[in-house]
N, CA, C and O atoms as a Tinker XYZ file with bonds, in Angstrom:
   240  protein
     1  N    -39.187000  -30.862000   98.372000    73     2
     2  CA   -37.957000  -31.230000   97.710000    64     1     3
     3  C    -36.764000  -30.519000   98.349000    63     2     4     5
     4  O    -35.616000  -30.942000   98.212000    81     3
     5  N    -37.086000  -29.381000   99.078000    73     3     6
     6  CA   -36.000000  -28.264000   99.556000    64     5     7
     7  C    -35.253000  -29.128000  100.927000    63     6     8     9
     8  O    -34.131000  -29.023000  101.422000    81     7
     9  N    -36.455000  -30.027000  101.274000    73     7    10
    10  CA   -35.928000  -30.725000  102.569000    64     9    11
    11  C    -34.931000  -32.037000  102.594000    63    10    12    13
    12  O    -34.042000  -32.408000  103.360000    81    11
    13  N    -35.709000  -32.733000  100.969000    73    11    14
    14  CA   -34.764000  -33.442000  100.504000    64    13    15
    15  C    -33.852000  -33.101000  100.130000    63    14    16    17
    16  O    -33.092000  -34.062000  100.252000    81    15
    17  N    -33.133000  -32.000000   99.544000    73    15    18
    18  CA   -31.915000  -31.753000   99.289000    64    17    19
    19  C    -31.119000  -31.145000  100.938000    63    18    20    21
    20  O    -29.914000  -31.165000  101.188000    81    19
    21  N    -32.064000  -30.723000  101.709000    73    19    22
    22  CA   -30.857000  -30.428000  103.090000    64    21    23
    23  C    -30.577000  -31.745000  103.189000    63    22    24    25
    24  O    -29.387000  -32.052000  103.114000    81    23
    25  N    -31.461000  -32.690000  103.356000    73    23    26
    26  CA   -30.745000  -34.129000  103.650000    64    25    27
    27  C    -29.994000  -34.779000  103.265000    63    26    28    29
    28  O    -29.332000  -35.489000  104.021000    81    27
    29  N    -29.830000  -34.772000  101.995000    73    27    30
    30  CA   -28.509000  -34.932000  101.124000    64    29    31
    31  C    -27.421000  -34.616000  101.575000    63    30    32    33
    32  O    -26.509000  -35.376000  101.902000    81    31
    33  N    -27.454000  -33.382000  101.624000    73    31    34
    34  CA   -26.177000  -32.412000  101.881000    64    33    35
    35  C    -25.812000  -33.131000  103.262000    63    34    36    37
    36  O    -24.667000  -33.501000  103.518000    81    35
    37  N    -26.724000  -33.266000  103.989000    73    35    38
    38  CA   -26.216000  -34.045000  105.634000    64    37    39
    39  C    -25.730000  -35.458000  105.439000    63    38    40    41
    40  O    -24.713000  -35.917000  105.960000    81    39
    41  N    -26.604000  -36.143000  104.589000    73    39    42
    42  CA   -26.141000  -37.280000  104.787000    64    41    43
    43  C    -24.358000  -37.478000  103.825000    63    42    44    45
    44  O    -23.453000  -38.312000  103.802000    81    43
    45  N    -24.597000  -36.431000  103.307000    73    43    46
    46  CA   -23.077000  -36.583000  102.411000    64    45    47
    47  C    -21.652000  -35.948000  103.353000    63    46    48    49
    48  O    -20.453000  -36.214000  103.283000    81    47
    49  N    -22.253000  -35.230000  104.019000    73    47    50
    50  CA   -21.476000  -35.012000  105.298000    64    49    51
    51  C    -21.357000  -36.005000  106.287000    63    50    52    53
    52  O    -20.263000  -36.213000  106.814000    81    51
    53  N    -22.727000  -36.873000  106.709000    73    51    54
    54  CA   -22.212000  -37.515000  107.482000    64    53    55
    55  C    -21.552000  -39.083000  107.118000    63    54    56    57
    56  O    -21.088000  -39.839000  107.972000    81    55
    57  N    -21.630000  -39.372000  105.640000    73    55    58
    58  CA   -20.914000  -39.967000  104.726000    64    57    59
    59  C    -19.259000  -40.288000  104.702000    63    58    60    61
    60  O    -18.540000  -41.233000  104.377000    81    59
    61  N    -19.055000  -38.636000  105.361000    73    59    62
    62  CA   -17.796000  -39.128000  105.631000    64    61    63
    63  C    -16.927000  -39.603000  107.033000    63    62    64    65
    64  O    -15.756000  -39.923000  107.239000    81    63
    65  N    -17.785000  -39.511000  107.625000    73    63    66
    66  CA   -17.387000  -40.285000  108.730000    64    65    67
    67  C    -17.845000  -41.277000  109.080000    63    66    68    69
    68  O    -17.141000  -42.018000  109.766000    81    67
    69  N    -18.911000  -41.584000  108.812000    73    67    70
    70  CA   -19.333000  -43.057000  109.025000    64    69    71
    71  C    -18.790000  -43.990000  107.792000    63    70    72    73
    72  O    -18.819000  -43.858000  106.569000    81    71
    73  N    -18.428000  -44.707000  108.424000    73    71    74
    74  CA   -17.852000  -45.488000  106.814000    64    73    75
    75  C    -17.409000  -47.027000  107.244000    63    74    76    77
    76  O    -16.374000  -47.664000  107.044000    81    75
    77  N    -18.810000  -47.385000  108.011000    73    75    78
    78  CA   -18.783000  -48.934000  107.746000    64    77    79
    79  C    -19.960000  -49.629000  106.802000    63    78    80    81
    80  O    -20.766000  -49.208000  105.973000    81    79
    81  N    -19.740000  -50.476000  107.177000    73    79    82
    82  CA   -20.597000  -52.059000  106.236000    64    81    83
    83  C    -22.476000  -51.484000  106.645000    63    82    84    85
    84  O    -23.472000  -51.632000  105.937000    81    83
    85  N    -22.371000  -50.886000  107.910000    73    83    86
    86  CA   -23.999000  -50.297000  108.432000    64    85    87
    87  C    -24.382000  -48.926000  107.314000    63    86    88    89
    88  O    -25.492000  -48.704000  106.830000    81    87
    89  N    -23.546000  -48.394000  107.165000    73    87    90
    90  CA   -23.765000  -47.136000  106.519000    64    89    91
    91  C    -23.895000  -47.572000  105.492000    63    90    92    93
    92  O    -24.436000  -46.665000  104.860000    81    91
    93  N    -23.785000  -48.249000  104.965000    73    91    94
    94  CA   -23.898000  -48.689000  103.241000    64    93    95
    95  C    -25.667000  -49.295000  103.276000    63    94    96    97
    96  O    -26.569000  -48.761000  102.631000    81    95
    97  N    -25.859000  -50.628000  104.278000    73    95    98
    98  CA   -26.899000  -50.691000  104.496000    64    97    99
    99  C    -27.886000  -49.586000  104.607000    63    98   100   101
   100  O    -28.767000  -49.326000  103.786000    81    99
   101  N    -27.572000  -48.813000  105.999000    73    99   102
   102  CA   -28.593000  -47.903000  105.915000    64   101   103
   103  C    -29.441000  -46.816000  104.880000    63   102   104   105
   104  O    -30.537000  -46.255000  104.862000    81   103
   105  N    -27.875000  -46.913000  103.810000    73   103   106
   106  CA   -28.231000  -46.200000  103.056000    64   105   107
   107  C    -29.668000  -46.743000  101.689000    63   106   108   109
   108  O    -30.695000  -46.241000  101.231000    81   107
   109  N    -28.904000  -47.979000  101.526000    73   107   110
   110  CA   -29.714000  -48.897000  100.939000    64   109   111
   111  C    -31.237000  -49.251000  101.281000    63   110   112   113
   112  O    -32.132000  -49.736000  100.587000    81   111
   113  N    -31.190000  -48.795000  102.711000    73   111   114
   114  CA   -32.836000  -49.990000  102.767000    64   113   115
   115  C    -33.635000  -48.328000  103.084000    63   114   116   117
   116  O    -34.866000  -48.339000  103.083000    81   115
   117  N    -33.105000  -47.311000  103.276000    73   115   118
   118  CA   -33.761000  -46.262000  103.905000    64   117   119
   119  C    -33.671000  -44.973000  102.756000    63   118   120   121
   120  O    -34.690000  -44.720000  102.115000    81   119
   121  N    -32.613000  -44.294000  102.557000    73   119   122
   122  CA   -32.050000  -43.377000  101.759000    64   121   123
   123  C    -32.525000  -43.584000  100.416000    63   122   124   125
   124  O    -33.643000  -43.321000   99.973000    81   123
   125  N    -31.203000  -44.260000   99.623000    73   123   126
   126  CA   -31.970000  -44.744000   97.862000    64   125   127
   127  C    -33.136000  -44.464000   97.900000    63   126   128   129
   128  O    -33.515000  -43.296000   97.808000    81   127
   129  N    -33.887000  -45.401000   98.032000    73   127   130
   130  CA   -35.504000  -45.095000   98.032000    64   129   131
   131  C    -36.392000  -44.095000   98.213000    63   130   132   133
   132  O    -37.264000  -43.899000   97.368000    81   131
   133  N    -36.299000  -43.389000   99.250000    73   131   134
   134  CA   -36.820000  -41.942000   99.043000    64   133   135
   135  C    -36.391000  -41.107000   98.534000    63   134   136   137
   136  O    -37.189000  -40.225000   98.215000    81   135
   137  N    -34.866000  -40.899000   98.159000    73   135   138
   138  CA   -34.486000  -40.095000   97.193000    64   137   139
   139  C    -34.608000  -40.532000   96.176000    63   138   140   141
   140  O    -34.100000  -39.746000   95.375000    81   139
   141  N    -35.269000  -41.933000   95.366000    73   139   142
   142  CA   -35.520000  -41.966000   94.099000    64   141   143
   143  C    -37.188000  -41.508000   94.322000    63   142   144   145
   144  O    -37.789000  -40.978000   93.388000    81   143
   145  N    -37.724000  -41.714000   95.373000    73   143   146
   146  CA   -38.901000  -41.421000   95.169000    64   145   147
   147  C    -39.587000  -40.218000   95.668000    63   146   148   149
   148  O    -40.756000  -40.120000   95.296000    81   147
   149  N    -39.189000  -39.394000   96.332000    73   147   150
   150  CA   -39.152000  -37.729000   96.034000    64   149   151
   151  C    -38.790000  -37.498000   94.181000    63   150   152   153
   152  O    -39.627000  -37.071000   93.385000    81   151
   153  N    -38.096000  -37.695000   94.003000    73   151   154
   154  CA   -37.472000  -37.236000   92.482000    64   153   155
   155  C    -38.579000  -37.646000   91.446000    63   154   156   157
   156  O    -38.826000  -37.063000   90.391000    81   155
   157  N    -39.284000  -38.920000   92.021000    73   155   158
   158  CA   -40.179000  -39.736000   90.774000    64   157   159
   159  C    -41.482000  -37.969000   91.527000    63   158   160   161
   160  O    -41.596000  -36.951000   90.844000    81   159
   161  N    -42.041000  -38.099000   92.622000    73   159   162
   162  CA   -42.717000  -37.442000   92.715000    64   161   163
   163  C    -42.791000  -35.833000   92.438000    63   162   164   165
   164  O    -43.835000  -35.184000   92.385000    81   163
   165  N    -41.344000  -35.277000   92.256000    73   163   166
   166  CA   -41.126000  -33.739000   91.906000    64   165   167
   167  C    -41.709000  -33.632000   90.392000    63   166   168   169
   168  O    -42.222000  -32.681000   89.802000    81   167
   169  N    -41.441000  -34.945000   89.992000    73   167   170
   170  CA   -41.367000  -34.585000   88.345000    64   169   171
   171  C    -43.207000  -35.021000   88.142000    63   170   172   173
   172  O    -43.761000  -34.345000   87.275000    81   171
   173  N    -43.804000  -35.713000   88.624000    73   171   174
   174  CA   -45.043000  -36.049000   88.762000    64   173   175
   175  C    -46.214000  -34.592000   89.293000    63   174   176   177
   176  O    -47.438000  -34.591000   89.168000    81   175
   177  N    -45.469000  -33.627000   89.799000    73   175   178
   178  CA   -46.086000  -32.696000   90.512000    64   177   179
   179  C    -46.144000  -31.636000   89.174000    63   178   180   181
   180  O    -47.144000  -31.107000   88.689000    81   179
   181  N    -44.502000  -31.494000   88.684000    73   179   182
   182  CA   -44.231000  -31.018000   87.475000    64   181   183
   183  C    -45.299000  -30.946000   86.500000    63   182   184   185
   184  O    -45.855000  -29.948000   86.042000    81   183
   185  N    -45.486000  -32.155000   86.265000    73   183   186
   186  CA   -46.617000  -32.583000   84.611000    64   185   187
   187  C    -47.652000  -32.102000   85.462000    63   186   188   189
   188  O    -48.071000  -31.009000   85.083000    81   187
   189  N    -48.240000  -32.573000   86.546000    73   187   190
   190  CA   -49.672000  -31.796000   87.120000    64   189   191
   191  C    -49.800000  -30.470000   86.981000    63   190   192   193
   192  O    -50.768000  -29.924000   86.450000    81   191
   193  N    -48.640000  -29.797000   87.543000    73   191   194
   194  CA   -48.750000  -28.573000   87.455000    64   193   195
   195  C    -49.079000  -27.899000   85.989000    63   194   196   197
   196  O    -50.010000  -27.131000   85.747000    81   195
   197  N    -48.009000  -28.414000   85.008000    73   195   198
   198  CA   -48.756000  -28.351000   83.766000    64   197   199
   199  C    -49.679000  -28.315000   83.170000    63   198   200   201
   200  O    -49.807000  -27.546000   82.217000    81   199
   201  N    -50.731000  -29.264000   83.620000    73   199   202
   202  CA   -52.054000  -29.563000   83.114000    64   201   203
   203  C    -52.802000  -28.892000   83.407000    63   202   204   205
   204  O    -53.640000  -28.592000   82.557000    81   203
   205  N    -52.914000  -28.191000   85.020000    73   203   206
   206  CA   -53.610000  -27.364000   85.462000    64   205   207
   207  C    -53.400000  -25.517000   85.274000    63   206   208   209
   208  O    -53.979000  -24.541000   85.752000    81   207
   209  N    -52.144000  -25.737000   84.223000    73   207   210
   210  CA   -52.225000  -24.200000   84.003000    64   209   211
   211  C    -52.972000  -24.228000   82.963000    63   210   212   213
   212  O    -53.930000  -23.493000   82.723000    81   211
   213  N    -52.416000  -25.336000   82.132000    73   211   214
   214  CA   -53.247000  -25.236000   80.329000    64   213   215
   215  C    -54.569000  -25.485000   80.703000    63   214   216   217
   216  O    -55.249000  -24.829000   79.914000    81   215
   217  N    -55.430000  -26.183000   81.617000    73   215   218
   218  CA   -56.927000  -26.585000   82.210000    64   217   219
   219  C    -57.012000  -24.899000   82.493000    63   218   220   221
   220  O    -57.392000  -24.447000   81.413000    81   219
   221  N    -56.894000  -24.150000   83.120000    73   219   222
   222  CA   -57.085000  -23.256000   83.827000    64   221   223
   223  C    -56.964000  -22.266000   82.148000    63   222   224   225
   224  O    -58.002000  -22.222000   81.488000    81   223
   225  N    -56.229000  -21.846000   81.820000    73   223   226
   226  CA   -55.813000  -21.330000   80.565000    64   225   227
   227  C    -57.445000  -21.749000   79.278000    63   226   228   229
   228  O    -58.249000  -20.955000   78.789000    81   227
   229  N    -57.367000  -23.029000   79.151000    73   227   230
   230  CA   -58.573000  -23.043000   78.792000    64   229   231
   231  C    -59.810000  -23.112000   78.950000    63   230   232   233
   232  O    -60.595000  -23.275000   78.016000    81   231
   233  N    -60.037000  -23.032000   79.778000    73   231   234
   234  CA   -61.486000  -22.150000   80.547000    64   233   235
   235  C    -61.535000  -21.389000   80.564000    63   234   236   237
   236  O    -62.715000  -21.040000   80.511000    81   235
   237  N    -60.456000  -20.114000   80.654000    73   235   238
   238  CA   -61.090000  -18.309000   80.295000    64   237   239
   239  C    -60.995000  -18.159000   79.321000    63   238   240
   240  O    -61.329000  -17.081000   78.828000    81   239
């Protein structure tokens, strides 16, 4: 997730200079999507992690 957020930060930098009709695309067919889906997966790792403390917790 640490890598997804440097990328952010770059692409919001390089956000501002690119600023045609491609950059909007690119952002669309490439970007969106893995940053919604890193985010679906942080929070998915989250609840795992959960389960396996209380799993772990109840076994000793």
């Amino acid at each position: 997730m640490a890598l997804t957020r440097d990328l952010s930060v770059h692409w919001q930098q390089t956000r501002e200079t690119w600023t045609d009709a491609k950059r909007d695309e690119f952002e669309r067919r490439f970007l969106d999507g893995l940053f919604a889906a890193v985010e679906r997966a942080g929070t998915s790792l989250e609840k795992l992690d959960d389960i396996v403390t209380k799993t772990r917790r109840d076994c000793e």
